[in-house]
PyMOL Python script that loads the backbone (N, CA, C, O; Angstrom):
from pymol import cmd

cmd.read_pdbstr("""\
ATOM      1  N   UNK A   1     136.108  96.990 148.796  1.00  0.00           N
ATOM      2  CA  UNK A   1     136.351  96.967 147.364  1.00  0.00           C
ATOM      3  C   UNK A   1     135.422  95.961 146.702  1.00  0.00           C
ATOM      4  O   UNK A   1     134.779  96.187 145.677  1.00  0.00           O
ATOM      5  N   UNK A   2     135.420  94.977 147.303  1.00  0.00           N
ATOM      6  CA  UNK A   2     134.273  93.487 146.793  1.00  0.00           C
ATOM      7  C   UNK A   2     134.819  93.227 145.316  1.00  0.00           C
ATOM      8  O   UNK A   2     134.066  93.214 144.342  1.00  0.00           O
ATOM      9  N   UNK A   3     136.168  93.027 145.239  1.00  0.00           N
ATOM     10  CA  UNK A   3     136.508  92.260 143.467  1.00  0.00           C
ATOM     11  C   UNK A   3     138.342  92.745 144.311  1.00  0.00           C
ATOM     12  O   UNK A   3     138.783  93.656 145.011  1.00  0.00           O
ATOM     13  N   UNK A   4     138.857  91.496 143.680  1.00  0.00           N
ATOM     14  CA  UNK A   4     140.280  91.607 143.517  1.00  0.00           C
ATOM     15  C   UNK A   4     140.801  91.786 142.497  1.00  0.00           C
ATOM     16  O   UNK A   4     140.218  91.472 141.459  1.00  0.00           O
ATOM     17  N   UNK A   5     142.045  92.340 142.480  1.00  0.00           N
ATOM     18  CA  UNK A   5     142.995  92.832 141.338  1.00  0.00           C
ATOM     19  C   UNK A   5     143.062  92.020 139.830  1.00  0.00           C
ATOM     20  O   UNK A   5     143.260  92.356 138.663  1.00  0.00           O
ATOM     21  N   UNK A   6     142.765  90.697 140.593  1.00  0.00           N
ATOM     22  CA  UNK A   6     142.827  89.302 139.688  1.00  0.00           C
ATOM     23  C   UNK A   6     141.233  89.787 138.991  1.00  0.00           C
ATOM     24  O   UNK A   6     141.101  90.271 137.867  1.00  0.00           O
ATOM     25  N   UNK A   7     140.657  89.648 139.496  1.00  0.00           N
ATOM     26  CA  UNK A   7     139.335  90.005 138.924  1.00  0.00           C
ATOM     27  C   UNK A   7     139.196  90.935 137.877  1.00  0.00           C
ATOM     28  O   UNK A   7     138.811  90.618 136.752  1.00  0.00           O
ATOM     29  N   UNK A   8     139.614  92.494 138.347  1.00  0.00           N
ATOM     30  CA  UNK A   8     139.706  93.644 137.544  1.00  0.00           C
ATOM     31  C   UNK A   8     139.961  93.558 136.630  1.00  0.00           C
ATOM     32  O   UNK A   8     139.329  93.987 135.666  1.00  0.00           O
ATOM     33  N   UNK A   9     141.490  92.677 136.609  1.00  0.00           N
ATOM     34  CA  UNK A   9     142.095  92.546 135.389  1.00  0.00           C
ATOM     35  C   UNK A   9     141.989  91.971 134.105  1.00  0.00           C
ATOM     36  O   UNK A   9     142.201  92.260 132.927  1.00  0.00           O
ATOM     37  N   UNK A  10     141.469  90.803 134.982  1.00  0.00           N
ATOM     38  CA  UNK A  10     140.684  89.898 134.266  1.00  0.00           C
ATOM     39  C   UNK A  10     139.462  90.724 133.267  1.00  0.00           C
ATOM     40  O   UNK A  10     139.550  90.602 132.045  1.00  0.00           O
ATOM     41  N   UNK A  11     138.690  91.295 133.684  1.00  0.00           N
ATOM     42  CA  UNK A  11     137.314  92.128 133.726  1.00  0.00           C
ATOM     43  C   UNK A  11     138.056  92.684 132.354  1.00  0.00           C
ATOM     44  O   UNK A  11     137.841  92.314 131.200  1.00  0.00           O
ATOM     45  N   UNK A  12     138.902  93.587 132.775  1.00  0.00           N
ATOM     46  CA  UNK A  12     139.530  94.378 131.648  1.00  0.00           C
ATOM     47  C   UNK A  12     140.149  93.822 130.245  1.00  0.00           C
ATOM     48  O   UNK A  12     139.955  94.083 129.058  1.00  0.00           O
ATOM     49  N   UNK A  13     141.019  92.897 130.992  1.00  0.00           N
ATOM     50  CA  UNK A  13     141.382  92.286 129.491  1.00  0.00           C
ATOM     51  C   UNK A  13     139.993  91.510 129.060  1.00  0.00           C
ATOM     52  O   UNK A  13     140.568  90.827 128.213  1.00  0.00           O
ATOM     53  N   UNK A  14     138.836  91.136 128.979  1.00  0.00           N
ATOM     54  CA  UNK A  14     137.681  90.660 128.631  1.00  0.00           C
ATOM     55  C   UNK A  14     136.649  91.777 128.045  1.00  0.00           C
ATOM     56  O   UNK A  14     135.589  91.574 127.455  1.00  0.00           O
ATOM     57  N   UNK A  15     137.119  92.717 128.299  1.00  0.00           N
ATOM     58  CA  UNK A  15     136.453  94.043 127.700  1.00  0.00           C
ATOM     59  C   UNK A  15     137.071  94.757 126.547  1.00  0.00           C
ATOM     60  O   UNK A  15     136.726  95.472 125.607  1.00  0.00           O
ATOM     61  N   UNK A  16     138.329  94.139 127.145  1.00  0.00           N
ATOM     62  CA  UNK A  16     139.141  94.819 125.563  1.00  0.00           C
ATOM     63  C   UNK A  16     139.891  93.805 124.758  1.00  0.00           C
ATOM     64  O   UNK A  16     141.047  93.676 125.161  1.00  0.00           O
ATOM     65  N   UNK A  17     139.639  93.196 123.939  1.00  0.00           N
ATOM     66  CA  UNK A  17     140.126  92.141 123.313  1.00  0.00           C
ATOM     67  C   UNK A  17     141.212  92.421 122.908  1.00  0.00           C
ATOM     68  O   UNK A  17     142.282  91.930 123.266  1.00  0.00           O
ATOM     69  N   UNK A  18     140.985  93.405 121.963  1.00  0.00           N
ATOM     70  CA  UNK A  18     142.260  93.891 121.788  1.00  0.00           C
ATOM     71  C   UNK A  18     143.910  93.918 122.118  1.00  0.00           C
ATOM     72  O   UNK A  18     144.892  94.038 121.385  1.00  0.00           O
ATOM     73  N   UNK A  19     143.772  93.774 123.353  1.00  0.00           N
ATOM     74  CA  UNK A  19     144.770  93.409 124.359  1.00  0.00           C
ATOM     75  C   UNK A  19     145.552  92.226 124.328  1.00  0.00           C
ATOM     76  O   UNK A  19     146.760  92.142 124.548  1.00  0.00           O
ATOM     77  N   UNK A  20     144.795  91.362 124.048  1.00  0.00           N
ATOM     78  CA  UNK A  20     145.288  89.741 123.802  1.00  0.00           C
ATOM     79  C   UNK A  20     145.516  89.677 122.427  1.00  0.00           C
ATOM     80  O   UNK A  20     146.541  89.097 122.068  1.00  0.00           O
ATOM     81  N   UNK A  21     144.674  90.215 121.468  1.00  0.00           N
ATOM     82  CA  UNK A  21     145.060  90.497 120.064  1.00  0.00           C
ATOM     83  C   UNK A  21     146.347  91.237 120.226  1.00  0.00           C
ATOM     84  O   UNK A  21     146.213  91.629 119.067  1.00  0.00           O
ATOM     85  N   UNK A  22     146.892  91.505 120.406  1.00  0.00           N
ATOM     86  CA  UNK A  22     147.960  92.468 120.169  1.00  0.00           C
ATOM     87  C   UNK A  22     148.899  91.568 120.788  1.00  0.00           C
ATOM     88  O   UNK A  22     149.938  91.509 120.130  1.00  0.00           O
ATOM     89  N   UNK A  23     148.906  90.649 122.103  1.00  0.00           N
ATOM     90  CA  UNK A  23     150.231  89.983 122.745  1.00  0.00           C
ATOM     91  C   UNK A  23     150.249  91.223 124.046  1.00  0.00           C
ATOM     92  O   UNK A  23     151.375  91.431 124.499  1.00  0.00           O
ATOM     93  N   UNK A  24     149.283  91.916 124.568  1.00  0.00           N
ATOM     94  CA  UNK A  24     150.260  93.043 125.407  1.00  0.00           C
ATOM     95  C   UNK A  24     150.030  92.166 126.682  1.00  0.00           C
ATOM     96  O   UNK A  24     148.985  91.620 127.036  1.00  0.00           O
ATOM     97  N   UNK A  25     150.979  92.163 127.151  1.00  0.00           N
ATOM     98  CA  UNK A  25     150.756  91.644 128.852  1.00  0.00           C
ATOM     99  C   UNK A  25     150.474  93.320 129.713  1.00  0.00           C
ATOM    100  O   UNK A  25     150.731  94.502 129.483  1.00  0.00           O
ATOM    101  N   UNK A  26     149.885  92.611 130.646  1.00  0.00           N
ATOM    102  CA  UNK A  26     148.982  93.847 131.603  1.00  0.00           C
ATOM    103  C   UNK A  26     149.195  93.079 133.396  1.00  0.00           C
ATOM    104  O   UNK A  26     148.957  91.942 133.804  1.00  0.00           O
ATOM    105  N   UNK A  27     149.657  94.128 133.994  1.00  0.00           N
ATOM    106  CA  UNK A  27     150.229  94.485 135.030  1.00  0.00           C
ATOM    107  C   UNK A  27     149.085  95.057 135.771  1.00  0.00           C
ATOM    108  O   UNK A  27     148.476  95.720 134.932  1.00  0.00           O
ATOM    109  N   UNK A  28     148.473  95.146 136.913  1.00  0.00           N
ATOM    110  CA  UNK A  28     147.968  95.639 138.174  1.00  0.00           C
ATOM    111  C   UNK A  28     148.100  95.674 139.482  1.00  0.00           C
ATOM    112  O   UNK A  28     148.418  94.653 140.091  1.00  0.00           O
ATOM    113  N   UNK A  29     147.857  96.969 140.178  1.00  0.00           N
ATOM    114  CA  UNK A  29     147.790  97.128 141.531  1.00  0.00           C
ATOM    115  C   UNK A  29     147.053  98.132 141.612  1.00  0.00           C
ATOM    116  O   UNK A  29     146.523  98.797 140.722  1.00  0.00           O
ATOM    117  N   UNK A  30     147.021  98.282 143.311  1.00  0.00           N
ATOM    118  CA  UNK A  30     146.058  99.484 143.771  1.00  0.00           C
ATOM    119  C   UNK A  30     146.992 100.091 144.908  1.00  0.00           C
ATOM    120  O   UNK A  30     147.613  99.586 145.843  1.00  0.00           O
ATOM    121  N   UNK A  31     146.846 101.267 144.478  1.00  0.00           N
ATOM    122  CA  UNK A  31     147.921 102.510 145.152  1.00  0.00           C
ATOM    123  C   UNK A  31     146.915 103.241 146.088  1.00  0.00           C
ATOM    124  O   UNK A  31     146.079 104.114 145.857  1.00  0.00           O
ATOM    125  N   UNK A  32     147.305 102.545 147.294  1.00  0.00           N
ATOM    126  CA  UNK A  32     145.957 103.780 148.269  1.00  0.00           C
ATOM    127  C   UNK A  32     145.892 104.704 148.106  1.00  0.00           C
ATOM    128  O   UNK A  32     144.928 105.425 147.849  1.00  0.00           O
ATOM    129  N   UNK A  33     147.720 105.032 148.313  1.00  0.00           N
ATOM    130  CA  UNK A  33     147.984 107.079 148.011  1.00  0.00           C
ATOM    131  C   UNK A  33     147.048 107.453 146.729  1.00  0.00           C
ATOM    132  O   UNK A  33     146.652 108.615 146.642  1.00  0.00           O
ATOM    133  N   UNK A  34     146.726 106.616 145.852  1.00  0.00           N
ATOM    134  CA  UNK A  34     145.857 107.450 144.855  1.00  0.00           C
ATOM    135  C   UNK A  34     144.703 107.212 144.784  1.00  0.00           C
ATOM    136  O   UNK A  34     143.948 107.564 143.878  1.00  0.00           O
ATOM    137  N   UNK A  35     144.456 106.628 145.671  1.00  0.00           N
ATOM    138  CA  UNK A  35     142.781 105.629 145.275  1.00  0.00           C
ATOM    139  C   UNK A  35     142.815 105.208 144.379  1.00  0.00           C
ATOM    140  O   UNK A  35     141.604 105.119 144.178  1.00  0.00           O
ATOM    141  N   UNK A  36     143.419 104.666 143.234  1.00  0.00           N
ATOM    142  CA  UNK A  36     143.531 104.530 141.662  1.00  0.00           C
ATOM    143  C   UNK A  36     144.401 102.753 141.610  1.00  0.00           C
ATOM    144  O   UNK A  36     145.238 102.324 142.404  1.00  0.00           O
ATOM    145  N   UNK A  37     143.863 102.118 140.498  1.00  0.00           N
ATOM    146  CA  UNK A  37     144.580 101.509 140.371  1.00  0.00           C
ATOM    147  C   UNK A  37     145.555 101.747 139.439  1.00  0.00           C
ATOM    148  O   UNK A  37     145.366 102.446 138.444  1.00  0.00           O
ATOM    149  N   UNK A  38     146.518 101.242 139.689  1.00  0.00           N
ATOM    150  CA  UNK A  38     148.017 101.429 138.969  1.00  0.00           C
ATOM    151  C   UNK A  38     147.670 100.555 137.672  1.00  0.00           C
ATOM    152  O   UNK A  38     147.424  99.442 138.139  1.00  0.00           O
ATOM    153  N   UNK A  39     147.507 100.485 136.112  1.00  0.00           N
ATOM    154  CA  UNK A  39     147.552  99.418 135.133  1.00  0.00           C
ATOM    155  C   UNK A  39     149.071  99.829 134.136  1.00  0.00           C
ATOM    156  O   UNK A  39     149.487 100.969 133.931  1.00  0.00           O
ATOM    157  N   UNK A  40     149.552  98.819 133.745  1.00  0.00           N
ATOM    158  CA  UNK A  40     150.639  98.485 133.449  1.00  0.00           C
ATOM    159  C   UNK A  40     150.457  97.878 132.264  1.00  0.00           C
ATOM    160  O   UNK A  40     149.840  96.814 132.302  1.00  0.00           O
ATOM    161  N   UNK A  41     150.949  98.397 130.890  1.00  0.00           N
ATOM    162  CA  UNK A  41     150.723  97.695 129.686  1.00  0.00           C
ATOM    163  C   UNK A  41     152.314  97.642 129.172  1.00  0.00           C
ATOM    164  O   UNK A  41     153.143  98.552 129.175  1.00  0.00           O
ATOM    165  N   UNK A  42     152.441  96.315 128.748  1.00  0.00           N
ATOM    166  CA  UNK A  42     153.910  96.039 128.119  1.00  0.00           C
ATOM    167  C   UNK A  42     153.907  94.975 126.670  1.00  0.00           C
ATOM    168  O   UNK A  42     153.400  93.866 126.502  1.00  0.00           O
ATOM    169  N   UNK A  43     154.658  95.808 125.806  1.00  0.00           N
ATOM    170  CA  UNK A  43     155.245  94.760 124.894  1.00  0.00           C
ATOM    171  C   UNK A  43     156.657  95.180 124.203  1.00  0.00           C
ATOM    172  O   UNK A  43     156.956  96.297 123.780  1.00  0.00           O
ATOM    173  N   UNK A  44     157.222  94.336 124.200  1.00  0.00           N
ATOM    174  CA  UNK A  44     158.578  94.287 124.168  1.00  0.00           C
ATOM    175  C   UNK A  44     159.571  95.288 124.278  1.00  0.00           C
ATOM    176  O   UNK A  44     160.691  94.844 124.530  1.00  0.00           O
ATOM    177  N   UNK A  45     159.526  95.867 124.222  1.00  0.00           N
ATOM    178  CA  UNK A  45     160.453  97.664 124.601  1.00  0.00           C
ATOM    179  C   UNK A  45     159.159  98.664 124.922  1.00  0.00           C
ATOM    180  O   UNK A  45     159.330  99.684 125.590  1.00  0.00           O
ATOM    181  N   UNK A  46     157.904  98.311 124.418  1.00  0.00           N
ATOM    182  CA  UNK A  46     157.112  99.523 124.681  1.00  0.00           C
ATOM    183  C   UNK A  46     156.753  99.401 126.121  1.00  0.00           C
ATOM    184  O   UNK A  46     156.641  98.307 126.674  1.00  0.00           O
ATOM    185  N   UNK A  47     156.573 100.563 126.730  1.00  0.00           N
ATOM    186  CA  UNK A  47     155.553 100.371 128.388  1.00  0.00           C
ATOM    187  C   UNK A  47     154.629 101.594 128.458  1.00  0.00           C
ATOM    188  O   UNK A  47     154.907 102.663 127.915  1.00  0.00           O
ATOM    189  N   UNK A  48     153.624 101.390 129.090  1.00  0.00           N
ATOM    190  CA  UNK A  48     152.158 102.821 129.241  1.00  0.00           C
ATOM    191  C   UNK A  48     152.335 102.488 130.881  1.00  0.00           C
ATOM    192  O   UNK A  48     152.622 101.413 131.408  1.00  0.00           O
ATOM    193  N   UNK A  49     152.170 103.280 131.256  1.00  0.00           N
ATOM    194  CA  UNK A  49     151.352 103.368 132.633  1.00  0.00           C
ATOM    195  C   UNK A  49     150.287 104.244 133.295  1.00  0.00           C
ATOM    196  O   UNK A  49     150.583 105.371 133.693  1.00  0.00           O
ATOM    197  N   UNK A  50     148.808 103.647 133.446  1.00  0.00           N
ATOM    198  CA  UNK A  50     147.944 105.061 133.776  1.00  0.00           C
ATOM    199  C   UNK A  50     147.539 104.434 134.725  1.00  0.00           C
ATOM    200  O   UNK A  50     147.877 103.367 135.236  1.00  0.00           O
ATOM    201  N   UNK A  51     146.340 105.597 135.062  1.00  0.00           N
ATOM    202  CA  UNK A  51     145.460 104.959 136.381  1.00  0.00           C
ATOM    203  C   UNK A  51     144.138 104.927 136.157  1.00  0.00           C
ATOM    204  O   UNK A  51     143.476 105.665 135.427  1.00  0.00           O
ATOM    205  N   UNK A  52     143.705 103.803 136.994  1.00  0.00           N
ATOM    206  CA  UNK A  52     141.971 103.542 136.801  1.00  0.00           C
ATOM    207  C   UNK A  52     142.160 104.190 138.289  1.00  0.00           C
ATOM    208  O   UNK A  52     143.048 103.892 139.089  1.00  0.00           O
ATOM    209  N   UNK A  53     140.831 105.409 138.521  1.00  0.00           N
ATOM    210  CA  UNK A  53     140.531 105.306 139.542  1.00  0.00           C
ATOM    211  C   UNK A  53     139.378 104.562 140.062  1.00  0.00           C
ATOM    212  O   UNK A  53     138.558 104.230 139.205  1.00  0.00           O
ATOM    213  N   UNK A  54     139.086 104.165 141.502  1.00  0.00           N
ATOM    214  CA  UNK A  54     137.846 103.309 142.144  1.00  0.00           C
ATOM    215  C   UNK A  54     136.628 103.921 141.958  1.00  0.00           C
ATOM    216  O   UNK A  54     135.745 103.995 142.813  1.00  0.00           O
ATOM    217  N   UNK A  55     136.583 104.341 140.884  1.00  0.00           N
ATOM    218  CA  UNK A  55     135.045 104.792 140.719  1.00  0.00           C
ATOM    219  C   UNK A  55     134.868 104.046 139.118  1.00  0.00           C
ATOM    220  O   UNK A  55     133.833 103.485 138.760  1.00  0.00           O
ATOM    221  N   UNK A  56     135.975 104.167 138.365  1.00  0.00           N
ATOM    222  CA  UNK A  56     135.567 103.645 136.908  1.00  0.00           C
ATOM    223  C   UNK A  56     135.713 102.280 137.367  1.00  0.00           C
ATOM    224  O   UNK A  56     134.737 101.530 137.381  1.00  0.00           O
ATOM    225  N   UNK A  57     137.385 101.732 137.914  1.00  0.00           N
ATOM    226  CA  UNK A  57     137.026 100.301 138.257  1.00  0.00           C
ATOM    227  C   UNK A  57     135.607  99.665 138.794  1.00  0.00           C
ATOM    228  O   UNK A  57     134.976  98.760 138.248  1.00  0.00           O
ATOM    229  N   UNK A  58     135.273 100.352 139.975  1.00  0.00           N
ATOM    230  CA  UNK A  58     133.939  99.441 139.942  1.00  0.00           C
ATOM    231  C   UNK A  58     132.427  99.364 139.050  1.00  0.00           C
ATOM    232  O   UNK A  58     131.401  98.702 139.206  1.00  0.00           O
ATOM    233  N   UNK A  59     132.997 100.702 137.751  1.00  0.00           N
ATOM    234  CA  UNK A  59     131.830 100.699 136.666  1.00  0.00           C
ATOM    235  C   UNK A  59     132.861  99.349 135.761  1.00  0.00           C
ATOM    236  O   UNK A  59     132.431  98.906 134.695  1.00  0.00           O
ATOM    237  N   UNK A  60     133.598  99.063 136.089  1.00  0.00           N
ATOM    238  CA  UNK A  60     134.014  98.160 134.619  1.00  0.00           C
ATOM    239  C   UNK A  60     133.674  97.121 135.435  1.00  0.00           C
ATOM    240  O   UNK A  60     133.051  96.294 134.768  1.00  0.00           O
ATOM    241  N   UNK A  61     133.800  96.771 136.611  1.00  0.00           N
ATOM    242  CA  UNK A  61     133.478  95.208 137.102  1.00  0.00           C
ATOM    243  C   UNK A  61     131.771  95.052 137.081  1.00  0.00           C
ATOM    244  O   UNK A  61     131.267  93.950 137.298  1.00  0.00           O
ATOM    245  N   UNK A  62     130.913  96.281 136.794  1.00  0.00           N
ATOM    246  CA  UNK A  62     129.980  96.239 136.446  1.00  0.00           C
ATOM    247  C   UNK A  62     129.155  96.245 134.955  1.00  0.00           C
ATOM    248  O   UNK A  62     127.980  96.339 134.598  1.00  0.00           O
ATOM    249  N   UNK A  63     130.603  96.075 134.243  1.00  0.00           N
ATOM    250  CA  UNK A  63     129.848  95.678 132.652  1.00  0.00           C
ATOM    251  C   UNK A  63     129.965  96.888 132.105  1.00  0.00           C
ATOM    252  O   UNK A  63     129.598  96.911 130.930  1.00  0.00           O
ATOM    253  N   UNK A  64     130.598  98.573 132.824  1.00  0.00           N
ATOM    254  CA  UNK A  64     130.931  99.711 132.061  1.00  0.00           C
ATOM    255  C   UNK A  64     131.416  99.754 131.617  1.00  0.00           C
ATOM    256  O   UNK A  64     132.351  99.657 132.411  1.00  0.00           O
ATOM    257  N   UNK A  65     131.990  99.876 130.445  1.00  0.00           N
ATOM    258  CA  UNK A  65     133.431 100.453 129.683  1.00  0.00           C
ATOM    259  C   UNK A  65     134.136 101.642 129.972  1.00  0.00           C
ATOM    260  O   UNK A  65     133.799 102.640 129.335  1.00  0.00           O
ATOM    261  N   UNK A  66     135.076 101.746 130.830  1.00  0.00           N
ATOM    262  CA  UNK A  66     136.031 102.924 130.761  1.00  0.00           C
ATOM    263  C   UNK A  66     136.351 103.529 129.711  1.00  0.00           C
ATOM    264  O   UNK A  66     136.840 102.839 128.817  1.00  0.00           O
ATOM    265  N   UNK A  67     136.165 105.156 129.455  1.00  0.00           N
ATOM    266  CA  UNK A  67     136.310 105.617 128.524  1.00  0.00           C
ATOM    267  C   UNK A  67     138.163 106.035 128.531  1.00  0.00           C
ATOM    268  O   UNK A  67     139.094 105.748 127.778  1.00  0.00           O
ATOM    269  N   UNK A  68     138.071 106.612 129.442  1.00  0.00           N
ATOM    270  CA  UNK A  68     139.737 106.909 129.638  1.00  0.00           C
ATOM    271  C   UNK A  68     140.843 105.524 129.231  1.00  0.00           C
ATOM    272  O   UNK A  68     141.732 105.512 128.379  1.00  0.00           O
ATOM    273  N   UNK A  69     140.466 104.547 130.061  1.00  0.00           N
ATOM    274  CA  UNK A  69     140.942 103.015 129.580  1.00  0.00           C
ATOM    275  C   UNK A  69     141.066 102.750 128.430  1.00  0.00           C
ATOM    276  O   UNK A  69     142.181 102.314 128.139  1.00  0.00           O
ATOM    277  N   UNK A  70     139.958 102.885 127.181  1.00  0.00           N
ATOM    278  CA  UNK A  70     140.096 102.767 126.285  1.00  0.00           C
ATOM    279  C   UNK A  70     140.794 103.498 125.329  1.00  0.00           C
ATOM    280  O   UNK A  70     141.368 102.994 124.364  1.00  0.00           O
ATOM    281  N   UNK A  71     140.762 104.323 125.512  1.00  0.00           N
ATOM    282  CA  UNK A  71     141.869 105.119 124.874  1.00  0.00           C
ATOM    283  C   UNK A  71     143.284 105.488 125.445  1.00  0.00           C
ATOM    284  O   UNK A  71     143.944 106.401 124.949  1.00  0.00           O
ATOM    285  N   UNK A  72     143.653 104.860 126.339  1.00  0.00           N
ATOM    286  CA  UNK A  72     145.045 104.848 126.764  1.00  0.00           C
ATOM    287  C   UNK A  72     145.029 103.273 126.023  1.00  0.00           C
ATOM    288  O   UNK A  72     146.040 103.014 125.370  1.00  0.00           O
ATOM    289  N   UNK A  73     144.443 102.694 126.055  1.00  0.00           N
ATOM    290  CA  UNK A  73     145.160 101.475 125.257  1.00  0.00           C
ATOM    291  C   UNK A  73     144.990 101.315 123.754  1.00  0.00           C
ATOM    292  O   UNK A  73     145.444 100.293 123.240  1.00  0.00           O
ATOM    293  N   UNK A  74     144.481 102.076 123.122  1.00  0.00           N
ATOM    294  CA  UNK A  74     144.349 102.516 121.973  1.00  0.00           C
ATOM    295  C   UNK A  74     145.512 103.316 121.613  1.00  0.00           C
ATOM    296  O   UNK A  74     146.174 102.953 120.641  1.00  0.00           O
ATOM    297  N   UNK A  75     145.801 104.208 122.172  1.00  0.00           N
ATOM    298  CA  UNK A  75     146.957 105.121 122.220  1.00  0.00           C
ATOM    299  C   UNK A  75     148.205 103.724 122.427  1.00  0.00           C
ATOM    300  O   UNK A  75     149.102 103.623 121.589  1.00  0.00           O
ATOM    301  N   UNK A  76     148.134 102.927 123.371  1.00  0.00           N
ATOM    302  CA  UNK A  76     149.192 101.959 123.090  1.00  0.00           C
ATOM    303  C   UNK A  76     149.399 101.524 122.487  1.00  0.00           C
ATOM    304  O   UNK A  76     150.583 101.274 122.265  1.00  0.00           O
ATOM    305  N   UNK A  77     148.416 101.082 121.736  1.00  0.00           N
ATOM    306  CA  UNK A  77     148.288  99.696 120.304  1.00  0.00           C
ATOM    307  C   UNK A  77     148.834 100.553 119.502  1.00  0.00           C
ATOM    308  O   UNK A  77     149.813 100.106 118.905  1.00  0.00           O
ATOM    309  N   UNK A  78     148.532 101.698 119.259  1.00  0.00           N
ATOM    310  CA  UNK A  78     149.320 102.711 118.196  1.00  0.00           C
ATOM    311  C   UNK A  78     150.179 103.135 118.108  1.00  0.00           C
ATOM    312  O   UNK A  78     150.725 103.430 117.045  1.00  0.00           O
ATOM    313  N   UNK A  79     150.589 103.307 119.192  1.00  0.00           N
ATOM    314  CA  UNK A  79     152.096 103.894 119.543  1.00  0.00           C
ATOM    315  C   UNK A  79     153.120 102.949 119.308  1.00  0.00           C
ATOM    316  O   UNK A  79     154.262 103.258 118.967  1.00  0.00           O
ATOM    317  N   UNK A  80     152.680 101.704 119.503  1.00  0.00           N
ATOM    318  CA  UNK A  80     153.885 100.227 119.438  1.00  0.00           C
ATOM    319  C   UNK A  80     153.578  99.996 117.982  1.00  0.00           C
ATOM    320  O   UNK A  80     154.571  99.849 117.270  1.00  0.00           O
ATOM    321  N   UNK A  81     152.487  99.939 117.440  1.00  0.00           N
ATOM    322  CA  UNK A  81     152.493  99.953 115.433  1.00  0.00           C
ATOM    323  C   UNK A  81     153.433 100.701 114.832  1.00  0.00           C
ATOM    324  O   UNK A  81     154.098 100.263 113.892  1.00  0.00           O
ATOM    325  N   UNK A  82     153.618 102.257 115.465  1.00  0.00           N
ATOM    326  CA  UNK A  82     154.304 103.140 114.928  1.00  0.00           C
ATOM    327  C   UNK A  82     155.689 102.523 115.187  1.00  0.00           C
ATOM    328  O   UNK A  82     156.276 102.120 114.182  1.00  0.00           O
ATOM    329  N   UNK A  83     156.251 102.396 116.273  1.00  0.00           N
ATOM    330  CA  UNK A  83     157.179 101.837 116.465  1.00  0.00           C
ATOM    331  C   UNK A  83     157.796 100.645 116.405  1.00  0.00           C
ATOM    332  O   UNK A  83     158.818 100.461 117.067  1.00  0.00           O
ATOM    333  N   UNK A  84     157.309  99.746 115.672  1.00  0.00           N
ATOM    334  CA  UNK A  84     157.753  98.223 115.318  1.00  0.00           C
ATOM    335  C   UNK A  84     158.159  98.535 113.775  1.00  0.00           C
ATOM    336  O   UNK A  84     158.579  97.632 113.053  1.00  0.00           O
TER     337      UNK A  84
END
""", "prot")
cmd.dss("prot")
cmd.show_as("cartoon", "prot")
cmd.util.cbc("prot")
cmd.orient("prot")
């Protein structure tokens, strides 16, 4: 893999500011059964859960932007606006 979970995450919330703008805490693991990592977005009653698989993760620890990523957390930020 060459980067830990701590890393990824890190990686990610640093790519998407947004994330910390908003207050969302973010959750990770890696699910062999899927090759994918498991990401976990929470704020206060709201929860998302998708998957990065090991091919975008190691384009984001390389400075890529996930396109799928970004718009599942876009879709979050919006979904919890609507609902607050």
């Amino acid at each position: 893999m060459g980067y830990t979970n701590v890393a990824l995450k890190d990686k990610v919330m640093a790519m998407y500011p947004e994330i910390m703008k908003h207050n969302i805490s973010v959750g990770l693991d890696f699910s062999k059964e899927k090759n994918a990592f498991i990401i976990m977005f929470k704020k206060n009653s709201h929860e998302l859960q998708t998957y990065l698989d090991k091919n975008d993760a190691d384009e984001c620890m390389n400075d890529i932007k996930c396109v799928h990523l970004g718009v599942k957390i876009g879709e979050f930020i919006t979904n919890f606006e609507k609902g607050s």
